[in-house]
C-alpha positions as CSV (number, residue, x, y, z in Angstrom):
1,X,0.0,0.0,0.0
2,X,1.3,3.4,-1.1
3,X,2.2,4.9,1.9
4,X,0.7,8.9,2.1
5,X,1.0,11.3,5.2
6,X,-0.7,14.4,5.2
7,X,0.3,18.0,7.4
8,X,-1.8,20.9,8.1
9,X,-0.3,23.4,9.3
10,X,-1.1,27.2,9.4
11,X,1.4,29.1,7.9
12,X,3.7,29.6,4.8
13,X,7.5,28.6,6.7
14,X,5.5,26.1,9.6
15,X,5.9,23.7,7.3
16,X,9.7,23.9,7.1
17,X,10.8,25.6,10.4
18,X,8.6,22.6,12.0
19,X,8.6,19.6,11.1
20,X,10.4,20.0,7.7
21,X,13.3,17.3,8.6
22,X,10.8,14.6,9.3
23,X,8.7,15.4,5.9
24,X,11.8,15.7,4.1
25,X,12.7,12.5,4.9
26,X,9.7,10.6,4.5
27,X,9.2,12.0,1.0
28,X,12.8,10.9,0.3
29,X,11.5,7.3,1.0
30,X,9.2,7.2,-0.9
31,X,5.6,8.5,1.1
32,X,3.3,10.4,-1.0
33,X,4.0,14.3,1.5
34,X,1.1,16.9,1.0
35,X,1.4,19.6,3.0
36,X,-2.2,22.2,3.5
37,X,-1.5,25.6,4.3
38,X,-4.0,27.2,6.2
39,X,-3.1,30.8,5.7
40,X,-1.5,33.4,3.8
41,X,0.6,34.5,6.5
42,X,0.1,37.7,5.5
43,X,0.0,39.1,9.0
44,X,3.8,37.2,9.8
45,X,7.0,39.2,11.1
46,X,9.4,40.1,8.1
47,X,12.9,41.0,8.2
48,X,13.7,45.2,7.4
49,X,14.6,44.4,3.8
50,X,10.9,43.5,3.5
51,X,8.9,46.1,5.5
52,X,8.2,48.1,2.3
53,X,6.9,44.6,0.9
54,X,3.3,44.8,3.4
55,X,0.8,45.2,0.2
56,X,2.7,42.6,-1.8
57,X,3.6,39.8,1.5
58,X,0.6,37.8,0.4
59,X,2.6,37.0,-2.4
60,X,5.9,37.0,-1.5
61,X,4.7,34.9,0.8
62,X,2.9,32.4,-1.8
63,X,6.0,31.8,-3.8
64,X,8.2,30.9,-1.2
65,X,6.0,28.5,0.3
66,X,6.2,26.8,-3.6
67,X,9.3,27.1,-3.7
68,X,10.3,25.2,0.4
69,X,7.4,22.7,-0.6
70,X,9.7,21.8,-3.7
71,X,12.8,21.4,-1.9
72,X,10.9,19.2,0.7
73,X,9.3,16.8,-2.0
74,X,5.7,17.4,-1.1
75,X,2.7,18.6,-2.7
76,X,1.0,21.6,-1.8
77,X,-2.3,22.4,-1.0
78,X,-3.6,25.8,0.6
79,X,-7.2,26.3,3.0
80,X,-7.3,30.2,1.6
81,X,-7.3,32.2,5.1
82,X,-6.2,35.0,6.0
83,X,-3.3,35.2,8.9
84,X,-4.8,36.1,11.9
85,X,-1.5,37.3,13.5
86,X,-0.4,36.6,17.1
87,X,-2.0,37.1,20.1
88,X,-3.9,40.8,20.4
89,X,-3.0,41.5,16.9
90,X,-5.6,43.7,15.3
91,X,-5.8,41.1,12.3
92,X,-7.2,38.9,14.8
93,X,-10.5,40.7,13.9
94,X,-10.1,41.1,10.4
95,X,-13.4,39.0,9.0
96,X,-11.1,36.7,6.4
97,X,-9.1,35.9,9.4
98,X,-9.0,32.5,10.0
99,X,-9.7,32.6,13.8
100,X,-12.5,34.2,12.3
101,X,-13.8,31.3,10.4
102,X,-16.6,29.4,10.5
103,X,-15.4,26.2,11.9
104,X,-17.7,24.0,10.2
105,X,-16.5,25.0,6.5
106,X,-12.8,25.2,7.5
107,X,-13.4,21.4,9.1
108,X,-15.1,20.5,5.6
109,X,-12.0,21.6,3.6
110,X,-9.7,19.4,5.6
111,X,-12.3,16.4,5.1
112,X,-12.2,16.9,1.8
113,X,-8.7,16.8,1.6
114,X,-8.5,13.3,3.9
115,X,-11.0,11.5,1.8
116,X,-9.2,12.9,-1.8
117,X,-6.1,11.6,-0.3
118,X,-6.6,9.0,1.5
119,X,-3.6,9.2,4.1
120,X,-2.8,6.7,6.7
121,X,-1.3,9.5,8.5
122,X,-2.0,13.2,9.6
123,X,0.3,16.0,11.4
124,X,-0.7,19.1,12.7
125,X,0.0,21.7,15.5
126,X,-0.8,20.9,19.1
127,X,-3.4,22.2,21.4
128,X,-1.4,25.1,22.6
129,X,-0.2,26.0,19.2
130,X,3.6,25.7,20.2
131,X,3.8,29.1,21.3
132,X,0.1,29.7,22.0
133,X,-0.8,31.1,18.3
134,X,-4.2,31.5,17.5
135,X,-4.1,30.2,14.1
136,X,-1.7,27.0,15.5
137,X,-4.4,26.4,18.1
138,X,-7.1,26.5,15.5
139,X,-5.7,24.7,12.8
140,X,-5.4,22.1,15.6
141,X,-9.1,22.0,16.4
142,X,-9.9,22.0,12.8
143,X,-7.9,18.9,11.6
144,X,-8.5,16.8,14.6
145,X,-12.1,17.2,14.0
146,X,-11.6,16.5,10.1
147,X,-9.2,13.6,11.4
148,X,-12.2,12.1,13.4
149,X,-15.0,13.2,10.8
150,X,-13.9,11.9,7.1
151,X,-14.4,8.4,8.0
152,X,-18.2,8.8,9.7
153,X,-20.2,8.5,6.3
154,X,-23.0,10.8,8.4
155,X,-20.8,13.7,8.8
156,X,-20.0,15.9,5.4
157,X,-22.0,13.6,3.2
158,X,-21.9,16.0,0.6
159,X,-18.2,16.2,0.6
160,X,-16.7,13.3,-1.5
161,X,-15.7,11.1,-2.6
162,X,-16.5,7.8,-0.2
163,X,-14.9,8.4,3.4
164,X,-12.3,7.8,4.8
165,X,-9.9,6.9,8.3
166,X,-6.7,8.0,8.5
167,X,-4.8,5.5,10.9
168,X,-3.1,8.0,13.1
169,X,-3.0,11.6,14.0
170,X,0.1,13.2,15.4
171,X,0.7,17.0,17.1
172,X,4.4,18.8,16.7
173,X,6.0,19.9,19.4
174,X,8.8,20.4,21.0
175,X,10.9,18.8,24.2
176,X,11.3,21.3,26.7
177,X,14.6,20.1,27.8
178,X,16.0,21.5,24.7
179,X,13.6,24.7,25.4
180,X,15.8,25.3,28.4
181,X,19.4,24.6,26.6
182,X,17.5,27.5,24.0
183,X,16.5,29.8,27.1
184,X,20.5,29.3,28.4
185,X,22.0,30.2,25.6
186,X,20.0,32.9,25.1
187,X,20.5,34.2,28.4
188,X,24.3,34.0,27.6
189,X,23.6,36.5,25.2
190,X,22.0,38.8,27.0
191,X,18.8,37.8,25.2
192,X,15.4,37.9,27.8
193,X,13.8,34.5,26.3
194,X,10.0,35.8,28.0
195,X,10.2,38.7,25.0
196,X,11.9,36.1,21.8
197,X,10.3,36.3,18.0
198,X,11.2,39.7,15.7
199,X,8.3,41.3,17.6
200,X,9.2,40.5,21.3
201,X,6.0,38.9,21.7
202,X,6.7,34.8,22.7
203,X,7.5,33.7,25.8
204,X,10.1,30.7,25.6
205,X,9.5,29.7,29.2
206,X,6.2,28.3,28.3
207,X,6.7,26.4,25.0
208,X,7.8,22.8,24.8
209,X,6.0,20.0,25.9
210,X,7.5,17.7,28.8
211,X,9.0,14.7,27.2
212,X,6.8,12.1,29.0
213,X,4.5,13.6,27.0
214,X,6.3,12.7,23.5
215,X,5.6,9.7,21.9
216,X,7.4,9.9,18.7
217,X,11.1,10.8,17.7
218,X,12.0,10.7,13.8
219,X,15.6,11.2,13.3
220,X,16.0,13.5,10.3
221,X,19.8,14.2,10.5
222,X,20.4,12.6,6.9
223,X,17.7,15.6,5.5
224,X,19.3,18.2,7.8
225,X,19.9,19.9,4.7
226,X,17.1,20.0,2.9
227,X,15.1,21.4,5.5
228,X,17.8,23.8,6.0
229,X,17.6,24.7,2.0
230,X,13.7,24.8,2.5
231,X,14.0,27.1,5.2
232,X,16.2,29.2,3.1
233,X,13.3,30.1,0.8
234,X,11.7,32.0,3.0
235,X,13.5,34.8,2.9
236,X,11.2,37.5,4.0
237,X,10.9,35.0,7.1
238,X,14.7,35.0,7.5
239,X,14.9,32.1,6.8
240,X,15.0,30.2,9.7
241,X,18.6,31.7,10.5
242,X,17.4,33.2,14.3
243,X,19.1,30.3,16.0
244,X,21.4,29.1,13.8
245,X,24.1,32.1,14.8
246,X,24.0,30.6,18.3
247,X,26.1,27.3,17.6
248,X,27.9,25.4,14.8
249,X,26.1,23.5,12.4
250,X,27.5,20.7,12.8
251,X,26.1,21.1,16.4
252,X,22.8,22.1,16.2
253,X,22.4,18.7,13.2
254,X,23.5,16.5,16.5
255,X,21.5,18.6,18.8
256,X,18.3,19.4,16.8
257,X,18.1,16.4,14.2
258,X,15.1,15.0,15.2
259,X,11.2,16.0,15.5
260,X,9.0,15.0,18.4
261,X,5.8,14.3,18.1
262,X,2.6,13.2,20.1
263,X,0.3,10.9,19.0
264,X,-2.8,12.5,19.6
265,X,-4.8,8.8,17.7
266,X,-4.6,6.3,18.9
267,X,-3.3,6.5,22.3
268,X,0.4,5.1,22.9
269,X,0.2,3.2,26.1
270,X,2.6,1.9,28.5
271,X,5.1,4.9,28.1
272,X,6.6,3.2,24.5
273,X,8.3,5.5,22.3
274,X,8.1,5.0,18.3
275,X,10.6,6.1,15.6
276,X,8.2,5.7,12.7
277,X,4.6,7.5,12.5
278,X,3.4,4.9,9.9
279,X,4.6,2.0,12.4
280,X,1.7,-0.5,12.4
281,X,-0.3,1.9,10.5
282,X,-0.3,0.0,7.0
């Protein structure tokens, strides 16, 4: 059976400065990678040489996510929303907004998606969003309802074709052991982690999950470079080179070369670990 995993995530970049290592890899093997896009990410931080770039972000923003999605191996699919922004952002109220959305519609598109695609496996953001974002924490609630909802032929029996059960759903997130390595360093550097991001606005003392909590590991150190070179297309983003300064490469690839993940569906009992999110799941 062709083996097909499916990510939605919220923003143009989540998709590589998450998880990008771990689809990287399992596009390199082989797995059918689709990667949904919630937003526009029109609403994002941008580096100065792209602060006279507002009116044209949307699209800045578009072709960059092409281009990472490329490098990655997947196939790209986009919701349509509009970023909401971070927490108190005035485009939190903007009516295209995604926060904004009506939950039933945006919970049809991703049911659609399931039963085109048919994957055994879905990633998305956690409950808290990583960092508490809005549109992280919704794109959660979205495709963890659509996760539970393509396969119940009474739910979106309008939306074809026939339903279907994905096998497994999984949330990103981070350890927080390697959130408080992040925090030292920073420290060193005269950096206050409660005020990180280009805006000042994420606390780093209250992201990362405790790794009880993980269930997952995928070791992505052989595709360190192309989520690196995905990263790099989003240039208005950065990208992805606010860490990097702080160590070596060769470092951070021992260090960082892995995703964690927890499986939201079904359970993992007994405290197991896994190093494949298609293990048992066809």
């Amino acid at each position: 059976m062709k083996r097909t995993l499916l990510a939605v995530l919220a923003h143009p970049d989540d998709e590589s400065f998450g998880p990008g290592g771990t689809l990287a890899r399992y596009a390199a093997e082989g797995t059918a990678v689709h990667i949904a896009i919630a937003t526009d990410g029109v609403a994002g931080s941008v580096v100065e040489a792209y602060k006279d770039k507002r009116e044209q972000l949307a699209a800045v923003r578009e072709k960059e996510l092409e281009a990472a999605v490329a490098v990655l191996g997947g196939t790209l699919h986009n919701l349509g929303y509009r970023d909401s922004g971070y927490i108190n952002d005035p485009a939190n109220n903007h009516p295209q907004a995604f926060i904004q959305a009506d939950e039933t519609e945006a919970v049809g598109k991703v049911v659609r998606l399931i039963r085109e695609l048919q994957p055994q496996v879905i990633l998305t953001h956690d409950e808290t969003g990583g960092y508490f974002h809005p549109d992280h924490i919704m794109c959660c609630k979205i495709t963890t309802a659509a996760f539970h909802a393509a396969g119940d032929a009474t739910q979106y029996p309008d939306i074809g074709p026939a339903p279907f059960q994905p096998k497994r759903l999984f949330y990103t997130t981070m350890p927080n052991r390697w959130v408080k390595i992040m925090i030292l360093l920073m420290r060193l550097r005269g950096k206050d982690p409660t005020r990180w991001g280009r805006n000042g606005d994420i606390d780093m003392t209250r992201v990362g999950a405790d790794p009880s909590q993980i269930t997952t590991t995928i070791d992505y150190r052989d595709y360190w470079d192309v989520k690196l070179a995905a990263s790099a297309q989003h240039t208005s983003q950065g990208g992805g080179t606010s860490f990097s300064r702080m160590m070596p490469g060769w470092l951070q690839k021992q260090l960082f070369g892995r995703d964690s993940f927890i499986r939201a569906y079904p359970l993992l009992r007994n405290g197991r670990r896994e190093k494949d999110l298609f293990e048992s799941a066809g």
